[in-house]
N, C-alpha and C positions, 0 to 999 in steps of 0.2 A: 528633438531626436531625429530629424529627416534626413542628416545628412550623413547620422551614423547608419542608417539604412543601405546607404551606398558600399560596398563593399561587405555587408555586414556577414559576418560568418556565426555557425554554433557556441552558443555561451553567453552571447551577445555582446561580442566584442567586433571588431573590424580589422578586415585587409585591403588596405587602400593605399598600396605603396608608388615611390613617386613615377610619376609617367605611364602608370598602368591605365587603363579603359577605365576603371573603376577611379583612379584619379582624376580623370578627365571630366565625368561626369559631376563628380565634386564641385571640379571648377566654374560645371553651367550651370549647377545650383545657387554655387556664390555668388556667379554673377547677374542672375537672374532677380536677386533678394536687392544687389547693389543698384539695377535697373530699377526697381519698384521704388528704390529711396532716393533715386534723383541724383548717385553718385555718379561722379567721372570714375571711367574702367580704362586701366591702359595695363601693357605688359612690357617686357624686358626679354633683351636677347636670349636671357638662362631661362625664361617662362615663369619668373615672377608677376605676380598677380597683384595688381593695387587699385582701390577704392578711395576716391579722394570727396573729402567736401570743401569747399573754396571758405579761406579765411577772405576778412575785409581787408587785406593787407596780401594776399596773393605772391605778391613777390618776395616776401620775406619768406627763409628758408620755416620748412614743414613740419611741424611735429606729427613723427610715424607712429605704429602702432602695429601688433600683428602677431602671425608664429606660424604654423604650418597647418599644412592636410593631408597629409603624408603620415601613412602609418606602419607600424611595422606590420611582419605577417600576422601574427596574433595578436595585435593592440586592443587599447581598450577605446573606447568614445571619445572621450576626454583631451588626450593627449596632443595637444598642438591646436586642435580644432576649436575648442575652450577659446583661447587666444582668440584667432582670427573673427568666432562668432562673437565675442564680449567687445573685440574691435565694432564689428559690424552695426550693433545692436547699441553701444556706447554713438558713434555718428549718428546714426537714428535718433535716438532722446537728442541731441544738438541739433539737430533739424527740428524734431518738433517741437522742444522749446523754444526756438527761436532766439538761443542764447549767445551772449557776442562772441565772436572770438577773432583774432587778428589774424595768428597765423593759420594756412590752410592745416587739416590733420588727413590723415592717407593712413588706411587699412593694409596691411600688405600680407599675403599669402605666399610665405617662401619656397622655394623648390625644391625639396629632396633632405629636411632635416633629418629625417632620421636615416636616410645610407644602409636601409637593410636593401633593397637590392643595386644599386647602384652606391659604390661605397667608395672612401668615407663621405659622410652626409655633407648637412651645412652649406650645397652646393651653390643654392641662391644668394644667403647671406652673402658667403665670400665670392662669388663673384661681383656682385654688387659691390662691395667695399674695398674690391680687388689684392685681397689675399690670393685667390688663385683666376689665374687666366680661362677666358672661356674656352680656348683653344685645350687648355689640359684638362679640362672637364667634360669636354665632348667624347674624349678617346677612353672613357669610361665605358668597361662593359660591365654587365650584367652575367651571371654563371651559365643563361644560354648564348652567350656571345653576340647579344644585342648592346648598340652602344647609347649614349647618350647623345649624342649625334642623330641617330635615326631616329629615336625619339621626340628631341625636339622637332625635328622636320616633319613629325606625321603632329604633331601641337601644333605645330604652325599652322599647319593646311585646317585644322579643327578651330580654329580661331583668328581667325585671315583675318578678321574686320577690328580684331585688338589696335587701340592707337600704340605704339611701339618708344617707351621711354629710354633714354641713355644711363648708361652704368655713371656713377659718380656722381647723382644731385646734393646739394647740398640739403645736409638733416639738420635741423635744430636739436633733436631730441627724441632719444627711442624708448619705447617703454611697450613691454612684454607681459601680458599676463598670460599665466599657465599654472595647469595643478600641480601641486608639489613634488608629488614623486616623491613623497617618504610621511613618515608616521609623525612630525612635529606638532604639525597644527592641530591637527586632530586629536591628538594628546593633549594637548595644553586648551582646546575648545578655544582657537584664535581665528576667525572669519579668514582673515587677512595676512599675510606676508609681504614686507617690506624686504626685497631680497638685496643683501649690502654685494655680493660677488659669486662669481662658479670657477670651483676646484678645477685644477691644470689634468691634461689627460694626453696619455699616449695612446696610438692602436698601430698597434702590433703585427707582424706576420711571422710567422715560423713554420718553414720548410724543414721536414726531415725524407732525407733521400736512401731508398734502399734499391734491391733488386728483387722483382717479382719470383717465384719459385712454383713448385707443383706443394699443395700443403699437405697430402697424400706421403709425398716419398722422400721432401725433403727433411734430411736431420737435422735438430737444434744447431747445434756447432756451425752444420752450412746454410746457417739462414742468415739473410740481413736485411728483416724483417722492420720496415717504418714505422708498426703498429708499436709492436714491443719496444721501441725508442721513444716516441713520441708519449706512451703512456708514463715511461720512466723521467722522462723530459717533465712533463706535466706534472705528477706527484712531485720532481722535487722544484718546482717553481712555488706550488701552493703553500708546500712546507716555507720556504726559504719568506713569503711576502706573513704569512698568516701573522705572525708575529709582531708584526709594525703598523704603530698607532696610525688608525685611520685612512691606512693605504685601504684598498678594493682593485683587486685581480682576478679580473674572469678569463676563463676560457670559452669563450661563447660558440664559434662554430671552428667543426674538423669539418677536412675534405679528404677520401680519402681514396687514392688509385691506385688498382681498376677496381675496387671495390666491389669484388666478387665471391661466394662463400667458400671458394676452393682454390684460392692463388695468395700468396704471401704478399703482403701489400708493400708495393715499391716505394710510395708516395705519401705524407701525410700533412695537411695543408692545416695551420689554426690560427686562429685569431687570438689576442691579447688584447684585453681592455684593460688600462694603469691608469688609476687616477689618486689625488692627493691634494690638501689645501695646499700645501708648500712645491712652490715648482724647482724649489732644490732638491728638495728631498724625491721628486719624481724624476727629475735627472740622472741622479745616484741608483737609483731602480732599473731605469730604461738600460743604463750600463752594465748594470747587474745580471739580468736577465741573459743580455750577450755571453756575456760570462760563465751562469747556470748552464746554460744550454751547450756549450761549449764542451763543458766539462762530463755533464751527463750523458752524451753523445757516445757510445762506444765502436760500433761498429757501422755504422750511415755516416755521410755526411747532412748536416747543417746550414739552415743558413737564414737570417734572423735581421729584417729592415720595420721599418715604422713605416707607414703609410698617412700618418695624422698626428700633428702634435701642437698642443694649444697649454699655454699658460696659465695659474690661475689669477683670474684681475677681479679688477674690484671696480662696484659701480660709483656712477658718483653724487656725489653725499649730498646735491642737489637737487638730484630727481627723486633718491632714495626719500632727502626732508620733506619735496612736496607728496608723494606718496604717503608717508607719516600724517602730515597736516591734514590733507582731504580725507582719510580715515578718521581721525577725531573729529574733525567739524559734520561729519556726518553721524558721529558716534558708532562707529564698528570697529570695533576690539584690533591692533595691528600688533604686529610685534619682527624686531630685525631677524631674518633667518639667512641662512647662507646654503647655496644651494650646491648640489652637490652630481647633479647629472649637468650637462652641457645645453646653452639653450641659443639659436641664432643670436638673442642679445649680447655676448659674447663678441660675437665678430661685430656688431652695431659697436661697441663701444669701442672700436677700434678707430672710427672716424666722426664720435661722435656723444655729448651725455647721453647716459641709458640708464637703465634701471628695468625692474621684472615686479609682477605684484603676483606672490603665490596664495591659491587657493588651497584648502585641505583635504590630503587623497585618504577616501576611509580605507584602514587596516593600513596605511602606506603603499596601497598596491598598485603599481603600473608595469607597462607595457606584458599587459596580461589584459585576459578577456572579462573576469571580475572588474578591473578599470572602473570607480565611480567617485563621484565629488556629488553631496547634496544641496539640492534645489538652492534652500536658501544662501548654501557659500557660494555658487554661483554668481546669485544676485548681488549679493554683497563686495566679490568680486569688482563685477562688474559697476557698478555704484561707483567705487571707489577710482578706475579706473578710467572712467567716463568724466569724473570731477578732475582727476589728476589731470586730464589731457586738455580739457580747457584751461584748466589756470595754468599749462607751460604755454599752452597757443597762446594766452595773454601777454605770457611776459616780454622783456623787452631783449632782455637775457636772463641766460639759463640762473643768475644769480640771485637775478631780485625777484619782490616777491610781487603779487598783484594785490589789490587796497583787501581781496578777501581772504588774502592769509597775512594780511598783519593784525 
């Protein structure tokens, strides 16, 4: 728990979001623990963060491993950090057993998955795999009109003496573990998740445009009031989605100007999270929405773009089998689940096999300060994830298998 200390707030949960002071310190913790265990530490233009131990085969492309430290403002413990420490602590036990393994394996700490202040997230992933340019990343601000530009340039200077890697190495194989994020496994009392793919997802913006007034002297009739749009927008969005299998539509944050107790608000700023297994069926949605909003609009103007949009994929059915295999031969309970929040492995399996190993979140609750997974799924997690990662470093390719999973 030392490293939920850092940022830690009332409840016992954590705000540790990316690039913040409280991030930063994160980082000299990880890498501090990477130091003690005899890892190579290097970083990356976006300020990804990686832990390698040398395979006996060095040149052969790497099996990674990882997820973030990055949290939202009210997160729980858990949430990404899970990942990177089960990373950290899995190399560990491979150091001290002294167990073979060919190819090198590398820990990595991505930059910015979750996009509560710097938005949308995922920023290390997809730079790294080059879905987005670093150049369009930088010009990211923050809601005090700090960018991600200045940020990285004040990391830089905090960690001069990082060896500095290139975008685009060749990965043999990504593999992700993190807590679930919903009530499956712990319903069913399954240690483990074998996760087969993550549902497609839009995010959203919608502007509604009014004109400020005195709220004192102006009459209904002459008002054109964002508030009263934007709320009629909203109820009939939820009405219009509520009804379709499996869709989830948040309205997660308004913004709203000059948001003062006594002027008609001009401006209304929100966010839309769309998500769905079927990325037809999310398509049909994202146009819809255009549509709704159109329509419900009486006297503002509108105006309604996407900022994030991601597919739903599927992992593949060779990292997924040998994650299956290492849970049996170890005997901890696994079972295939399909996840349903967005996770860096997502953009990994865009250049590369991946796969995810979910642990069990009690009640299903995340990015909240209650946020907990126990001790023992932890371990068993991790167990399983630490076996996984040798037998892909053994293999020759991603297909075959190594003499201890035949």
């Amino acid at each position: 728990m030392e490293l939920a200390e850092i940022g830690g707030i009332a409840g016992g949960g954590v705000n540790r979001q990316a690039l913040s002071d409280e991030e930063f310190s994160a980082r000299e913790l990880c890498i501090s623990w990477a130091e003690a265990y005899g890892l190579g530490i290097a970083t990356d233009d976006i300020g990804n963060l990686f832990f390698r131990v040398e395979g006996s085969e060095p040149d052969l492309p790497l099996v990674m491993t990882g997820s973030h430290i990055d949290s939202q403002p009210t997160g729980g413990k858990f949430d990404g950090a899970f990942g990177v420490l089960a990373g950290l602590e899995a190399v560990r036990a491979v150091i001290d057993s002294g167990v073979d393994h060919k190819r090198s394996i590398e820990v990595v700490a991505w930059l910015n998955e979750e996009g509560s202040r710097f938005a949308p997230g995922m920023m290390g992933s997809e730079a790294f795999v080059g879905v987005r340019s670093l150049d369009e990343i930088k010009q990211v601000k923050d809601k005090n009109g700090v960018s991600v530009e200045d940020e990285l340039a004040r990391l830089e200077d905090r960690f001069a003496d990082l060896r500095k890697l290139p975008f685009g190495r060749e990965v043999f194989c990504f593999v992700e573990a993190h807590i679930e994020q919903g009530p499956i496994l712990e319903k069913e009392k399954t240690p483990v998740g074998a996760v087969t793919g993550i549902q497609g997802v839009r995010r959203m913006r919608v502007k509604i445009t009014g004109e400020e007034a005195h709220a004192g002297t102006t009459p209904y009739d002459l008002r054109i009031d964002a508030v009263q749009e934007a709320s009629r927008v909203i109820e009939k969005l939820y009405e219009a989605f509520s009804d379709i299998e499996d869709i989830r539509f948040t309205v997660g944050m308004l913004t709203i100007k000059p948001n003062v107790p006594s002027v008609v608000a001009s401006e209304v700023l929100f966010s839309i999270d769309l998500r769905h297994p079927s990325s037809e069926t999310l398509a049909t949605c994202e146009k819809r929405i255009g549509e709704l909003v159109s329509q419900s609009v009486t006297n503002c103007s509108a105006d309604v773009w996407c900022i994030a949009e991601a597919d739903t994929i599927t992992f593949d059915e060779n990292v997924i089998g040998a994650i299956e295999v290492e849970s049996q031969r170890l005997n901890i309970p696994c079972r295939r689940i399909f996840s349903g929040a967005g996770h860096d492995a997502r953009q990994m399996s865009y250049v590369c096999p991946s796969g995810m190993i979910f642990v069990p979140s009690c009640g299903g609750i995340s990015h909240n300060v209650n946020e907990h997974t126990d001790q023992s799924d932890i371990v068993a997690g991790t167990e399983v994830l630490c076996a996984t990662l040798v037998e892909l470093a053994n293999r020759l390719e991603i297909s075959s298998k190594t003499e201890s999973q035949i």
